[in-house]
C-alpha positions, 0 to 999 in steps of 0.5 A: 223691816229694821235690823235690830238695834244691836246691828246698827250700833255695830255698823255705826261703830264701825263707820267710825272706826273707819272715817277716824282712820282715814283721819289718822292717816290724812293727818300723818300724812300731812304731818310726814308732808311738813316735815318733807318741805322743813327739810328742804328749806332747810338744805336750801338755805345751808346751800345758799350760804358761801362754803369753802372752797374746793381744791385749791387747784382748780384746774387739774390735768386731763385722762388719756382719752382727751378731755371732752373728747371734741376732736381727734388725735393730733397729727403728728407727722413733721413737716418737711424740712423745706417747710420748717427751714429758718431763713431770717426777715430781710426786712427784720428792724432795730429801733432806729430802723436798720437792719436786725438780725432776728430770725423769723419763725421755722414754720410753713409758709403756706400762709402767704398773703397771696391765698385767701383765707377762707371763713364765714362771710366776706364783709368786715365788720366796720368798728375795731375797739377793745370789748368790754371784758366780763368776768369768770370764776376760780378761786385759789390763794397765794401764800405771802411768803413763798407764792404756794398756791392754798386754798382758803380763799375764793377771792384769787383770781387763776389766769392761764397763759399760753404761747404762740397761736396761728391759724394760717397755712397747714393749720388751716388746711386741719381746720378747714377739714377737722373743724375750727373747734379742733385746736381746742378740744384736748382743753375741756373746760380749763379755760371756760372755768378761771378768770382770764385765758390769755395767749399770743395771736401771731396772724392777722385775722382777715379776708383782706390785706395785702402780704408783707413783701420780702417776708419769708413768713407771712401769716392769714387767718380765719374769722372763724377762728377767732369764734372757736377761740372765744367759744374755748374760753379765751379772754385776751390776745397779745398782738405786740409781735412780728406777725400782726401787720403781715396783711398790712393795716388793713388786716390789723384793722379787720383782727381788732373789729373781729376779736371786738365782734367774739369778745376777746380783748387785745393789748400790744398794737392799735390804730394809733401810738396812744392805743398800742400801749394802753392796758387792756383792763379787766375786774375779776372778783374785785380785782382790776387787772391790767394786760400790756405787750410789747415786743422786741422782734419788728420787722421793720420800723413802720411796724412800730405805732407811733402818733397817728401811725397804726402798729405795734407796742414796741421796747428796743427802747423801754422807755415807753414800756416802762411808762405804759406799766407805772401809768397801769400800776396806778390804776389796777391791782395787778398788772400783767406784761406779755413780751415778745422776745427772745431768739428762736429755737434758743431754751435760754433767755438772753441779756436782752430778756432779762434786762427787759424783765426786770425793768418791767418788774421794777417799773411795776408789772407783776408777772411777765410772760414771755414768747416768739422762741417757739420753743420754752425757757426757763422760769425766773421769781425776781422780786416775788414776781414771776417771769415765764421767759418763753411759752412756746408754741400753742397752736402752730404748725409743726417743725422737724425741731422736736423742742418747738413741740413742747409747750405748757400751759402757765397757771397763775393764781394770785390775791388783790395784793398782787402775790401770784403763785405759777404752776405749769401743765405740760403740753404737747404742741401738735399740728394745728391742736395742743394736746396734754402730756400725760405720765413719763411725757409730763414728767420729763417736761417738768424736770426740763423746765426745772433746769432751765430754771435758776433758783426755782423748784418744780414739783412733779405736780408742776407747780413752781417753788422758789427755793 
């Protein structure tokens, strides 16, 4: 029997109401749903479009506890005073190939040729040209006027410049037992995150060679350093110094194929004359940069490349120095020169550096880094043009000498027109690791690089002002 036609009308009714709110909810759920993917094609595209960029300095001085804490504290027992004694090159050379009386470096020399450096492998690569360089990324603005670092541009590049590097004696002894990586682990990111990293390799990097004779300080180092070293975001090397032929060709030939095989580029020595003092070049944001060294400290004058004759750039005679950057001054936006020079453990620069400084700016460089003083010098702006007379030491072995233990790593930013602002971040040049100096230690570092310094300001943020 039917239920009566009231009944049905009802409970169709209310079949109805029922689909017709499923309706309603299908539909402002498909509504809320549109709206969901409007917005975030919305925020994609805003994300898509260039902003502006964030503090202008883009690299910032790390916490106490280490930045990316990879490694541990630095050892900071001194070495014995035997090991840190200075006891000059017998072998040290002028340019016309006499006698020098240059000191070689107050460190350890249980570097010697005669110990094989231990690494990854035993066979040589077999090819040593310059890598192809490839680009990073920091942005920052130079002020025309007064070289002040701003932040309305992404179009700046910011290079980091450091001292002295070695891997060879008592720091290899750390390594070996701390890792290859420990040097760098107090860096973080610093180097990961600008345009170009750009230090002083002061050893040969090889299994091979044979030790320089009569050499007080004779340098070898691991493979496996040069992995950590492009793994810490280094970009290029200096090879035009007193240390580079301590294996002989044979261990200048291994260090080129070796920074050739981890990516890193090289100026100041070569197989030849012709390659000694070629730029190593590099384009960054649309900027072609060039990287030339040169050195004023050579052992002896077979060191020194010339024709066929595989060694260092020399400038005892700038002459070809001078060429070198106006040739590189026609061919790149900015032109950087590291110079070896100077005296050791001596805070200021002598009449030799200075000279040799401003031929350089006046020939065409832009900026002018300097070392082998093991300790640092004061700062100079010639000419809107910045010059670091000595970056000290950066990763060495350690000394009684508490001036080699301060070291800073130099920021430059700089536009396509070559202006460059400097700030400097204070370092402490620990056995076999570069460690940040943090409050009082940062403080008086700054105050000291202000003294060495004429007609400059530094402020307590490290950055660099011509007054």
């Amino acid at each position: 029997m039917y239920p009566p036609r009231s009944q049905r009308s009802s409970e169709k009714k209310k079949v109805r109401r029922t689909r017709n709110t499923k309706i309603r909810i299908v539909n402002v759920i498909l509504i809320v749903a549109i709206g969901l993917i409007a917005l975030y094609y919305l925020l994609n595209t805003r994300e898509q479009q260039p902003s502006q960029p964030a503090n202008s300095e883009v690299v910032q001085q790390e916490p106490p506890s280490g930045v990316d804490d990879k490694g541990g504290d630095a050892l900071n027992q001194p070495e014995s005073d035997a090991d840190s004694a200075e006891a000059p090159d017998k072998d040290a050379a002028s340019v016309d190939g006499k006698p020098n009386a240059e000191p070689d470096d107050d460190v350890d020399n249980s570097g010697s040729g005669t110990d094989e450096t231990s690494g990854a492998g035993g066979d040589k690569p077999t090819t040593g040209t310059k890598p192809a360089t490839t680009g990073k990324g920091a942005s920052g603005k130079a002020d025309s006027n007064k070289g002040i670092s701003t932040s309305d541009s992404s179009k700046d590049v910011t290079i980091h410049f450091v001292g002295d590097i070695q891997f060879s004696g008592k720091v290899a002894e750390l390594l070996e037992k701390n890792g290859y990586d420990y040097p760098f682990a107090k860096l973080g990111s610093m180097f990961q995150n600008d345009d170009l990293t750009i230090g002083n390799l002061e050893t040969p990097v090889t299994h091979g060679g044979t030790g320089a004779a009569d050499k007080t300080y004779v340098y070898k180092s691991s493979p496996k350093a040069l992995q950590a070293m492009s793994a810490a975001g280094f970009d290029a090397v200096n090879l035009a110094n007193n240390h580079i032929l301590d294996q002989g060709v044979e261990g200048l030939v291994d260090t080129l194929t070796y920074l050739n095989d981890y990516g890193i580029a090289h100026a100041g020595a070569g197989m030849n004359g012709t390659e000694a003092y070629e730029p190593a070049y590099f384009e960054r944001k649309g900027m072609k940069i060039a990287l030339l060294g040169f050195s004023r400290v050579v052992p002896v004058a077979s060191w020194k490349a010339d024709g066929n004759r595989a060694g260092v750039a020399e400038a005892y005679d700038s002459t070809r120095a001078i060429s070198a950057i106006q040739s590189a001054r026609k061919k790149a936006d900015l032109v950087i020169v590291v110079a070896h020079w100077g005296e050791e453990r001596v805070s200021t620069p002598n009449a030799d550096q200075t000279r040799l400084a401003h031929e350089f700016v006046d020939a065409g460089a832009d900026l002018i880094i300097g070392g082998h003083p093991h300790v640092l010098q004061g700062l100079e702006y010639y000419k809107g043009k910045w010059i670091a007379y000595s970056t000290g030491n950066f990763i060495f072995t350690k000394s009684t000498n508490e001036e080699t233990w301060k070291t800073a790593v130099f920021q430059a930013r700089c536009n396509r027109e070559a202006i460059c602002s400097m700030k400097v971040i204070p370092y402490e040049a620990a056995l076999g690791q570069a460690v940040p100096m943090l409050d009082e230690a940062n403080r008086l570092l700054l105050e000291q690089m202000a003294k060495m310094s004429s007609g400059i300001r530094v402020n307590a943020d490290g950055t660099v002002v011509p007054n």
